[in-house]
N, C-alpha and C positions, 0 to 999 in steps of 0.2 A: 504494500500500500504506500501511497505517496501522495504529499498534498504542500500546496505551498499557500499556507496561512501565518499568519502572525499570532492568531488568539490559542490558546492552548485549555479551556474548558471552557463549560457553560453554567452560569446560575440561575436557574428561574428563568430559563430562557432569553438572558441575558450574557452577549458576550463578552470574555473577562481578557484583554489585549496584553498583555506581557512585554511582551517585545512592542521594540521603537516602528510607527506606522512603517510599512513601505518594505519592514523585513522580509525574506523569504524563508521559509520551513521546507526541507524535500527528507522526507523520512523509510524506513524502512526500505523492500526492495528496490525501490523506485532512486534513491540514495544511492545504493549500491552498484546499481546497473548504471546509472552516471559517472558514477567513478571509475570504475572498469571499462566503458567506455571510453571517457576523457585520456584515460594509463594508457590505453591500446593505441590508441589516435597516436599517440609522440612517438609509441614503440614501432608503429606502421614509414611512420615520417624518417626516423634512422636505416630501418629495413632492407630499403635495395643499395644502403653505404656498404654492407659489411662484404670482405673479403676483398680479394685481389680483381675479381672484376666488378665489384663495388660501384655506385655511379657516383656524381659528387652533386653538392647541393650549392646553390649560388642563393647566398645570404645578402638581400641589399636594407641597411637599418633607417633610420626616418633620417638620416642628413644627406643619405645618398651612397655611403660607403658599403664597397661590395667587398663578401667576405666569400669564396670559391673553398671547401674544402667536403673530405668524409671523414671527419674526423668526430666523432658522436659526441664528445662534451663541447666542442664549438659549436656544432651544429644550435643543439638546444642552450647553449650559454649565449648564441648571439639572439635566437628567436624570443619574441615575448608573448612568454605563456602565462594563459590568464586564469586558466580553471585550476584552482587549487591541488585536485588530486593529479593534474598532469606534472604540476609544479614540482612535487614529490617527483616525476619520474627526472624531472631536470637535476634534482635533489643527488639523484643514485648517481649521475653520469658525473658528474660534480667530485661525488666521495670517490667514486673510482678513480677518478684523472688524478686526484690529490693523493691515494693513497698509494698506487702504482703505476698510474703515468697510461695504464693501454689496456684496452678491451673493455672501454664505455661502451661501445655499442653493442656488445656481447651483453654484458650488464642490464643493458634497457630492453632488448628483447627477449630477454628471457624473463622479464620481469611482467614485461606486456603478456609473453603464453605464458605463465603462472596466471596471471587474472583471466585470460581466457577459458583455460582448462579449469579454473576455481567456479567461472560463471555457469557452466554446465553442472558443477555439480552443487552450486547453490540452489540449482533449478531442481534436481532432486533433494530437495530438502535437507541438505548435510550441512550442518550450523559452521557458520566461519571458524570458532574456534579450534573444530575438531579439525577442518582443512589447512589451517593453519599450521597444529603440531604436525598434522601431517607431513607437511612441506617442512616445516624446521629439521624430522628426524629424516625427510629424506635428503637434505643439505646436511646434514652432519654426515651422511652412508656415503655420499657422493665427497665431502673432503678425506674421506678416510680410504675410499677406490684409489682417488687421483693421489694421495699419498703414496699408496699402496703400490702403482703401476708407474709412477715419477721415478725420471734415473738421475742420480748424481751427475754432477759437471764440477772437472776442478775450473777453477778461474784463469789456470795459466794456459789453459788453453784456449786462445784468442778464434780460432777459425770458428769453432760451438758458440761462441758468444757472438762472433761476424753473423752466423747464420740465425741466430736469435734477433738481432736487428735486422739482418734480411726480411725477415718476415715480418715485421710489425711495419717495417716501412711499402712492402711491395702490394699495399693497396691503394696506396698514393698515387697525386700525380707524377712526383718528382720519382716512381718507382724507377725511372731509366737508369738515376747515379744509383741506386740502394746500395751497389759494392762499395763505393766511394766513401756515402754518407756512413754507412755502416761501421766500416774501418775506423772513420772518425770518432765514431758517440763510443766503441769499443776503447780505443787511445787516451780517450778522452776521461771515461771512466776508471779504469785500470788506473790511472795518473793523479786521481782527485782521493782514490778510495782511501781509508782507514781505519784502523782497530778503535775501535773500545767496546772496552769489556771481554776481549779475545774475541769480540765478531767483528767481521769486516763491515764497513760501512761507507755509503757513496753519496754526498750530499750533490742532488743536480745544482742548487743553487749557487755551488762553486764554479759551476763549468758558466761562464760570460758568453751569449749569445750575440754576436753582432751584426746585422741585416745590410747588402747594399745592394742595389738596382745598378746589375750590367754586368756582362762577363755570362759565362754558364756556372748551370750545378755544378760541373767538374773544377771551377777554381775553387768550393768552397774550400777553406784549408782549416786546420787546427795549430794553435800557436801557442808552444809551450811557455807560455809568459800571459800578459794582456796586452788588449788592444784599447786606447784609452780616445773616447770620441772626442776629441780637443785638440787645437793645435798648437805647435811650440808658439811662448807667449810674445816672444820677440825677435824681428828677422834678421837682427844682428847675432844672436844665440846659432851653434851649432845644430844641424836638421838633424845628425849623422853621431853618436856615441858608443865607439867601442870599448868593452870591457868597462862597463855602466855602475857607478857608484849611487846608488838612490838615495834621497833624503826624504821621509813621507812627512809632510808637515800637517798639522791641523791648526794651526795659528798664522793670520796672515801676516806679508812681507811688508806691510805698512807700519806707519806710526799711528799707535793705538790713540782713540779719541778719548776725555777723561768720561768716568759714568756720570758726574754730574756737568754742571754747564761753566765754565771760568771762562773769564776775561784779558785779553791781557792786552794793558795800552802799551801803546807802543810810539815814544814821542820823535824821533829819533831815525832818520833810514839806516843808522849802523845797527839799532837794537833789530832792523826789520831784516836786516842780513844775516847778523847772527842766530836770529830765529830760524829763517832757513837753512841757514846752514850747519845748524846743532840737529834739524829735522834731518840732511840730510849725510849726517855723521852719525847717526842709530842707523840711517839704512846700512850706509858703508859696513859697519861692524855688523850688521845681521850676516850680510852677503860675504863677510870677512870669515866669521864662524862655520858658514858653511863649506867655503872653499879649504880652509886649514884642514878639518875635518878631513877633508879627501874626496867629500861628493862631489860630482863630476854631471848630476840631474836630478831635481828637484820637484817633485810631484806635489803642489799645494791644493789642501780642501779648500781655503778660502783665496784673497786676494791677496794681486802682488804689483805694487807699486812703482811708475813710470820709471822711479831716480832707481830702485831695487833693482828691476829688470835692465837698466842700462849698466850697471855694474856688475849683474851675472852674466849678461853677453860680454863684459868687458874680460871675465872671467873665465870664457868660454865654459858655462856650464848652462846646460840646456832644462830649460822651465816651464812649465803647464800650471797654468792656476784653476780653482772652481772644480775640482775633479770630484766628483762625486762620491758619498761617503760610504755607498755599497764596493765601488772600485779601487777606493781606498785600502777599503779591508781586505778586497780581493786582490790587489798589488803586494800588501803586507805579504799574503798566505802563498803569494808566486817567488818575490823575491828575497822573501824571507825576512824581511826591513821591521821596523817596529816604528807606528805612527807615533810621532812627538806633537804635543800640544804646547809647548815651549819651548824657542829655541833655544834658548841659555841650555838646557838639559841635555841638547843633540851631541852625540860618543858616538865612534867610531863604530862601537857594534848596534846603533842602531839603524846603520847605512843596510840596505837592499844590494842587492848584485843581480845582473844579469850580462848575460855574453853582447847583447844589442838594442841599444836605442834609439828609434828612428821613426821623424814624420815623414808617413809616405801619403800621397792624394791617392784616395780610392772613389770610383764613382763622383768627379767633383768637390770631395770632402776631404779635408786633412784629418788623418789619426794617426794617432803616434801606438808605434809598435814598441813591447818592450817583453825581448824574445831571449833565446835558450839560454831560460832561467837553471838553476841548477837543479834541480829536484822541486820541481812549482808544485805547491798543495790547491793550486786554483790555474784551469787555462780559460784560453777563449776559443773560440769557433766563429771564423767570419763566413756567414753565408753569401752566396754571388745566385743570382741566376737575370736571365733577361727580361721580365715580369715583376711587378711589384706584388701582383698575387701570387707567382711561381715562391718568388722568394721567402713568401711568410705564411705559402705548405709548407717549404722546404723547412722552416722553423718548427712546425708544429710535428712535421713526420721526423727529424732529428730529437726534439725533446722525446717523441716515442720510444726514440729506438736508446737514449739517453736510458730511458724510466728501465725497459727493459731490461737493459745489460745492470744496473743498478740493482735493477728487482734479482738478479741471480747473483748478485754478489752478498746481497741483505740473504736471501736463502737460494743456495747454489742447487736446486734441483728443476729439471725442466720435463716438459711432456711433449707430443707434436702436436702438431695443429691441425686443421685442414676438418674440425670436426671428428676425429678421431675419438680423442678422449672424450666426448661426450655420447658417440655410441654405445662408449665401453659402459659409461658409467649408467646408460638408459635399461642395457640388458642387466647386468646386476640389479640395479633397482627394482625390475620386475619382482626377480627372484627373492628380492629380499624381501617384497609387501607380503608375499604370500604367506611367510611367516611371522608379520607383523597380523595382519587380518583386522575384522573389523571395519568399522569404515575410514580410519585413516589406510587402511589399505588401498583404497580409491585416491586417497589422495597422494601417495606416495607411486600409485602407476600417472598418475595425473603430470605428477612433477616427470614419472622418466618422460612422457609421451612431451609434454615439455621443453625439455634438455634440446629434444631433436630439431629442435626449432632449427637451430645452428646450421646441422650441416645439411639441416632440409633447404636453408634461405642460402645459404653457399651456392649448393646448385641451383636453385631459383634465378639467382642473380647472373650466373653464370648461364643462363638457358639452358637448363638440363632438366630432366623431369624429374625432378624431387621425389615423384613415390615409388620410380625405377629405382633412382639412388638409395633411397633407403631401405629398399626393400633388400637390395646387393650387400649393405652394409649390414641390416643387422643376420646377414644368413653366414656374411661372412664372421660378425665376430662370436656368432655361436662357435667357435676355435679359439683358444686362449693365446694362440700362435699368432690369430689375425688382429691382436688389440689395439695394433696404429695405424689400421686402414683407417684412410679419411676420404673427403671428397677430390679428389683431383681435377680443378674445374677445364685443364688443357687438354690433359688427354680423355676426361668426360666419365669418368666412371672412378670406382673405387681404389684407392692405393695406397702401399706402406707409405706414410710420412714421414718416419723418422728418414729411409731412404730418400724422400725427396728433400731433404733439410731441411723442412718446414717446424721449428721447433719454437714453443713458447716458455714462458716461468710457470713453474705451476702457483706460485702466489696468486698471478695474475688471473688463474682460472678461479681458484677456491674463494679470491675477493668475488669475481663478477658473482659466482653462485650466492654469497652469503649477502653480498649487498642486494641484488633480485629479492631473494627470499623477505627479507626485511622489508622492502619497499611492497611487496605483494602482500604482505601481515598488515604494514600498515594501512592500507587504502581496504583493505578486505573487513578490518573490525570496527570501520564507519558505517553507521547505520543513519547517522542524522546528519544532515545540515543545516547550519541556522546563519545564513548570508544577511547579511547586514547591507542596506540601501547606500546608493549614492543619491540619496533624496534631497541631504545634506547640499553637497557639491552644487547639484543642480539648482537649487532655491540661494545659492550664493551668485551664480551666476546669471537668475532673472533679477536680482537686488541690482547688478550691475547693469548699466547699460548697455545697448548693442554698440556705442562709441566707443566705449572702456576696452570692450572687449576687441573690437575692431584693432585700437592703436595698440593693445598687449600685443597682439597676433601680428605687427607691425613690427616690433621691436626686433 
């Protein structure tokens, strides 16, 4: 039943109004099948993205700016979703990109057929909650499969973790470089990673992304130092620094103004000389401190002063001011340097090293390279391609393949892809309801029939007949031998995956499963909705004028 009222009883035949006029009420199944609905619609909208013949979705937002990619948490992070329970499914794609960087869209539709296969069997009367543990205990049997059938990977071996970003990036557009890009986020990771706690650990936020328009994917390069978007501050200064002594400063190269306000007359043009010239005897000895020290370049977080700048060009030591205080920290962790907030305090071992420093113009723009660092705990990656949209997939399919190799360093086990693993884990599940029984047994074949979403919309998207594939998949993996046949969308029918290198983290699977399941609990043990009017809004805007509103709409 469903009804959308605001009044909630009757007295005496008299209605008793609760709620603010103008609310809406949708209750019971009438609630439910809206929600399930609305879930389905966004998981429909990611659908024909997923896999390597995947399509792409061209995003244009209200100023105009066009966003081209298949990347499921961009997708629904640029769209704007208005129904609440879809908003949840924005929600999942969300937690998956933040927790593991890859398989949002894996994540959303299986989350979409969990409400699917849920609404058939709300329809035979099986109460959400029981559908629910259902799907809980068959997400727990399904991380314990994929546990179970996941093979170790040491880290030193780079070609298994090459062909792990292979695959996260080869449904892209940029899939032409994937060996390239690959190689890169691999290099890249390996270089950033580190212990604690005796577990390896890979913070993406160390690796510096840099974007420029022109060139192809194949110049994008990785650069064991940083690339810092600013140019040297003065063109008397050296462009060019070998064997680079750094100084990170966080205090500017000027003379500090006092915190309150003072005066000072001045009767006299000797006093008015002295003045300047005592102003510019504290530069002198700033710029004097630096150079004794041995620094040879100068990275400043704040400013740096015309008379300063013309005495560290006189000095030949090369200077960037306003650098950023993420870059700061990231320079620190390349060159190994230690930022100073005062210069009196600046020692010889707070100076950075690197083998070369240098502004080079890329794409129209000066950035100064600061290159083989000695052991850099932070690099950067400049992406190049000939497209301003090419260039920032090319960003969003490298953070992928980034998360990935990262995600197997955080736990070094993988599974294949291609839909494999999740045939395996649809035929176990059968097997396992039947011993479960009851009515969450319904709802645990629910969840395997589910699963197969995957390598059913693989071949869907692929042009293959989905209920041939599937039908060849699960006959095949009735064989414990055949448990990494997947979809193979080239040569069209069922194959080992591991043999084709198609290989994923199994983090990444056991996240999409557990985040699905969660977001399908949530929207499934809504029964009511109580929407609140924009009655408000509207009765603000007949108070105003149609002039008022005219010149807002103007501005």
């Amino acid at each position: 039943m469903g009804a959308k009222s605001a009044t909630i009883g009757q007295i005496g035949g008299i209605p008793v109004l609760i709620l603010k006029e103008g609310t809406s009420r949708t209750f019971g199944k009438e609630a439910q099948r809206a929600n399930i609905m609305a879930a389905r619609a966004v998981a429909e909208i990611v659908r024909s993205s997923l896999g390597p013949r995947g399509m792409d979705k061209m995003l244009v937002d209200s100023l105009g700016d066009i966003t081209i990619t298949n990347d499921g948490a961009t997708i629904l992070d640029e769209m704007d979703v208005q129904h609440p329970a879809a908003k949840m499914m924005v929600e999942v794609a969300k937690a998956q990109d933040k927790e593991v960087g890859d398989g949002t869209t894996t994540a959303v539709i299986l989350a979409g057929e969990l409400l699917k296969e849920a609404e058939s069997l709300l329809e035979k009367n099986i109460h959400p909650t029981v559908i629910i543990n259902g799907f809980k205990k068959a997400a727990k049997k399904a991380e314990e499969i994929l546990r179970k059938m996941s093979i170790p990977v040491n880290l030193d071996d780079e070609e298994t973790l090459k062909k792990i970003a292979m695959t996260s990036i080869s449904g892209k557009v940029v899939s032409v470089a994937k060996e390239h890009l690959a190689k890169i986020a691999v290099k890249a990771v390996k270089q950033i990673a580190e212990k604690t706690d005796d577990k390896l650990f890979a913070d993406i936020d160390q690796i510096q992304i840099i974007k420029k328009k022109g060139g192809g994917l194949l110049d994008t390069e990785l650069v064991y130092g940083m690339i810092i978007d600013k140019e040297v501050v003065h063109p008397g200064m050296p462009k060019r620094v070998e064997n680079a002594k750094i100084a990170l400063l966080d205090c500017p190269l000027e003379v500090e103004k006092t915190e309150i306000d003072a005066e000072i007359r001045i009767t006299d043009p000797e006093q008015m000389r002295a003045f300047l010239e005592e102003e510019e005897k504290i530069l002198k000895s700033m710029v004097e401190k630096i150079k004794n020290i041995g620094a040879n370049v100068v990275f400043c977080q704040k400013g740096i002063d015309d008379i300063a700048q013309h005495y560290l060009a006189k000095n030949k030591i090369l200077a960037v001011r306003r650098v950023k205080k993420s870059d700061m920290e990231k320079l620190a962790r390349a060159t190994g340097g230690r930022i100073v907030t005062n210069i009196d305090d600046l020692t010889e071992s707070d100076l950075g090293a690197a083998g070369l420093v240098e502004e080079r113009k890329v794409a129209d723009e000066k950035l100064v390279f600061v290159e083989d660092c000695k052991n850099p705990r932070s690099v950067s990656i400049l992406i190049r391609g000939g497209l301003e949209r090419l260039v920032d997939e090319a960003e969003r399919a490298i953070k992928d393949a980034l998360y990935v190799v990262a995600d197997v360093v955080r736990e070094p086990r993988i599974v294949a892809g291609g839909g494999a693993p999740e045939a395996e884990v649809a035929k176990v599940l059968r097997e396992y309801a039947v011993s479960v029984g009851g009515r969450e047994q319904l709802a645990i074949e629910a969840f395997a029939n589910a699963i197969e979403v995957i390598p059913r919309t693989l071949a869907e998207n692929a042009g293959l007949d989905p209920i041939d594939i599937l039908t060849e998949l699960r006959a095949l993996h009735e064989s414990q031998e055949n448990k990494w046949y997947g979809v193979d969308i080239f040569e069209g029918k069922p194959i080992d995956m591991f043999e084709k290198n198609v290989l994923e983290p199994l983090i990444v699977k056991t996240n999409a499963i557990s985040s699905a399941v969660e977001a399908a609990g949530l929207i499934l043990r809504i029964d009511d909705i109580i929407a609140a009017t924009k009655f408000e809004e509207e009765k603000e805007k007949e108070k105003k004028g149609p002039e008022e509103e005219e010149s807002e709409s103007s501005i």
